[in-house]
C-alpha positions as CSV (number, residue, x, y, z in Angstrom):
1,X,3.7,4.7,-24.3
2,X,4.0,1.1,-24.9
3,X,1.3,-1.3,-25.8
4,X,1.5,-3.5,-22.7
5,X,1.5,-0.1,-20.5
6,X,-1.3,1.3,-21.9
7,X,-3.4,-2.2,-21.5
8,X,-2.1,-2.5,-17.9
9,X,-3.4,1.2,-17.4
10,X,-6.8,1.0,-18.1
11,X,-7.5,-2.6,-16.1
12,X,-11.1,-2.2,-14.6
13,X,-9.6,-3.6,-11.0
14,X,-12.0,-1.6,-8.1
15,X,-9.1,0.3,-6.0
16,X,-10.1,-1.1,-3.0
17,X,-9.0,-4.5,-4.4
18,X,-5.8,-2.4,-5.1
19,X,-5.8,-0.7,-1.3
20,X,-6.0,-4.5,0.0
21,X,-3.2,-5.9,-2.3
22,X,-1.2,-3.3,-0.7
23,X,-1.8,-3.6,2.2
24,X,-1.1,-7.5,2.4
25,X,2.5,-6.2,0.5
26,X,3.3,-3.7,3.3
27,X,2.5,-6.7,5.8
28,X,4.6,-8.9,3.7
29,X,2.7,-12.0,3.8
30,X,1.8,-12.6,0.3
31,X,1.1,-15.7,-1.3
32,X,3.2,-16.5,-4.9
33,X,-0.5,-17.0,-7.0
34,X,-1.9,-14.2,-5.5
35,X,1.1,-11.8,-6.1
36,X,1.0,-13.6,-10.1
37,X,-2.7,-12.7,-10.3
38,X,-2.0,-9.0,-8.9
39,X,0.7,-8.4,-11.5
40,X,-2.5,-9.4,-14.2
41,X,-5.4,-7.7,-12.9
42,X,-4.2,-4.9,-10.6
43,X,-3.9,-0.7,-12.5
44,X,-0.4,-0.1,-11.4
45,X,-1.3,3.7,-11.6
46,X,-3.4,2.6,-8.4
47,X,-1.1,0.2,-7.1
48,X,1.7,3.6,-7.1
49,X,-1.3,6.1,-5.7
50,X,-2.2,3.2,-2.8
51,X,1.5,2.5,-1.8
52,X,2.1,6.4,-0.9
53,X,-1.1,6.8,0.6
54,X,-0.6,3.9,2.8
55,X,3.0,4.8,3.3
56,X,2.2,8.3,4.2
57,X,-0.9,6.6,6.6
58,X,2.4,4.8,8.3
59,X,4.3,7.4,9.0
60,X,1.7,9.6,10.1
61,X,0.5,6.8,12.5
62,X,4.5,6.6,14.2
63,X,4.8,10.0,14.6
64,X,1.4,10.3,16.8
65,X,2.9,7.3,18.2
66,X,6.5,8.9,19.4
67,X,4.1,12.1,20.6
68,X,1.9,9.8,22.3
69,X,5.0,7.9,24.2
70,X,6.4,11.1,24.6
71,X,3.6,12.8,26.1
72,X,2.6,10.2,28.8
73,X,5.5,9.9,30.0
74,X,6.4,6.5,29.4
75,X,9.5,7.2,27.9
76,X,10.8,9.2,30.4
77,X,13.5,7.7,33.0
């Protein structure tokens, strides 16, 4: 492992500074110095663990969605 990995590793960043960083990133309003301070403080071992859990939160949240839709029907025509 390189030198600049292993530094970026063990970065002492609280994950729910991480979970927020994420979040902002999945709502895709991000501002340039706060994406540049990210990349310096944020463990991107928790960035990678936040992004699936949040991606997985998303998907979980559209499929009760769909069932929800579904199951008043709503959809129905």
């Amino acid at each position: 492992m390189s030198q600049d990995l292993r530094e970026a590793v063990q970065r002492k960043v609280s994950f729910r500074q991480t979970v927020s960083a994420v979040a902002w990133s999945f709502f895709g309003v991000r501002r340039g110095a706060d994406h540049v301070s990210d990349m310096q403080k944020l463990n991107p071992v928790h960035v990678v663990i936040a992004g699936l859990i949040g991606a997985a939160l998303f998907v979980v949240l559209l499929v009760l969605l769909v069932q929800w839709v579904i199951g008043s029907g709503v959809a129905a025509a």
